[in-house]
C-alpha positions in Angstrom: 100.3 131.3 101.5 102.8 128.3 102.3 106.2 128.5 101.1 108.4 124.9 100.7 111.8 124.2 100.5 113.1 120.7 99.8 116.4 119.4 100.0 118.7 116.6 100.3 119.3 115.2 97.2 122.0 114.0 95.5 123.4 111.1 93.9 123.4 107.4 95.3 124.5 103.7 94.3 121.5 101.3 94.5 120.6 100.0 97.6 121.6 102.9 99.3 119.8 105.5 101.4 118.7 109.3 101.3 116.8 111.7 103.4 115.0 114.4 102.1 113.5 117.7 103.8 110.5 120.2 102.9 110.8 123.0 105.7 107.5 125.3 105.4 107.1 128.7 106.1 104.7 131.9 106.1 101.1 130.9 106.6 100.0 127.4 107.3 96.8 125.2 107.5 95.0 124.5 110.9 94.5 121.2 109.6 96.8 120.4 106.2 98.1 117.6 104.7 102.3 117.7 103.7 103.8 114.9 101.1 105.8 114.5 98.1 105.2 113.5 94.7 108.5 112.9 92.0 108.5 113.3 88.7 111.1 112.2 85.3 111.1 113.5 81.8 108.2 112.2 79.9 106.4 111.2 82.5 103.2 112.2 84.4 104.0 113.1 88.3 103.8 110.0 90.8 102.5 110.3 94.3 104.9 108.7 96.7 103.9 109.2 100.4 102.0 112.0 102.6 101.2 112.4 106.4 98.3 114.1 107.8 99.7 116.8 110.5 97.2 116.8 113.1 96.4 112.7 113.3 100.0 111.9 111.8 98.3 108.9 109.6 100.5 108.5 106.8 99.9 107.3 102.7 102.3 105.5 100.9 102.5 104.5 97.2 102.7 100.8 96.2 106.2 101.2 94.5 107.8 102.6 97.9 105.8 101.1 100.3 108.4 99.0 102.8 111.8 101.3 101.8 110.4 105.2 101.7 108.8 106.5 105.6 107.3 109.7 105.9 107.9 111.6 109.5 107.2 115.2 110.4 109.2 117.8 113.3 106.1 119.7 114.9 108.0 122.3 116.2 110.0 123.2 112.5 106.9 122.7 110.3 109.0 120.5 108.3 108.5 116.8 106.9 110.9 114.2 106.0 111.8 111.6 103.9 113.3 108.6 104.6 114.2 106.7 101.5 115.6 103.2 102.0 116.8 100.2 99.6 116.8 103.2 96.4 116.1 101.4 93.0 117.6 103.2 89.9 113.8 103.9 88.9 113.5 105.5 92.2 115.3 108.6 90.4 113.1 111.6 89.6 113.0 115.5 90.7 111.3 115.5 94.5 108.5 117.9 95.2 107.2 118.6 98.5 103.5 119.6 98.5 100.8 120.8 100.9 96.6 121.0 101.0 94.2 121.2 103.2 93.5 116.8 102.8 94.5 114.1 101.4 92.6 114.4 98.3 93.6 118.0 97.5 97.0 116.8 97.6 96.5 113.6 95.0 95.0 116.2 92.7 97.9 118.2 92.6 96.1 121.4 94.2 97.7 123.5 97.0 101.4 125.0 97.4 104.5 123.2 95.9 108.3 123.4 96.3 110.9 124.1 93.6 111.8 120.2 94.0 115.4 118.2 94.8 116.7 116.3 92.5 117.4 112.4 93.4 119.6 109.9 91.5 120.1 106.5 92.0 122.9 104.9 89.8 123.2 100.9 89.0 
């Protein structure tokens, strides 16, 4: 069982930058899959970027692609990130999430953080 703990959030002014952190602990995939999804009252939970761990390829949404970049630390088990040029609809609750692929993930399978909340003012 995989355990994830994000953090970083807070509260930024448009335009401005944040980096957020999903350290994982306890057991972990040989080959898994670590991204993040967000997700705002009434709305259905949004994909927004994942790497693959062993080949490092990484999936971006259409609505971040160019601002948010996905990175990972080998040695802490932990992914990042990087969120760049932040939109006021770029605010949501952050979860960190892990599978064993790609697909797993985008169907919402697999372990999940409590999630870090991100606000992006006008």
């Amino acid at each position: 069982q995989v355990q994830l703990v994000e953090s970083g959030g807070g509260l930024v002014q448009a335009g401005g930058s944040l980096r957020l952190s999903c350290a994982a602990s306890g057991r972990t995939f040989s080959s898994y899959v670590m991204g993040w999804f967000r997700q705002t009252p009434g709305k259905e939970r949004e994909f927004v970027a994942a790497i693959n761990w062993s080949g490092g390829s990484t999936y971006a949404a259409d609505a971040v692609k160019g601002r948010f970049t996905i990175s990972r630390d080998n040695a802490k088990i932990t992914v990042y990130l990087q969120m760049n040029s932040l939109k006021p609809e770029d605010t949501a609750v952050y979860y960190c999430a892990a599978d064993r692929d790609i697909v797993r993930l985008r169907r919402g399978f697999g372990s999940w953080g409590q999630g870090t909340q991100v606000t992006v003012s006008s």
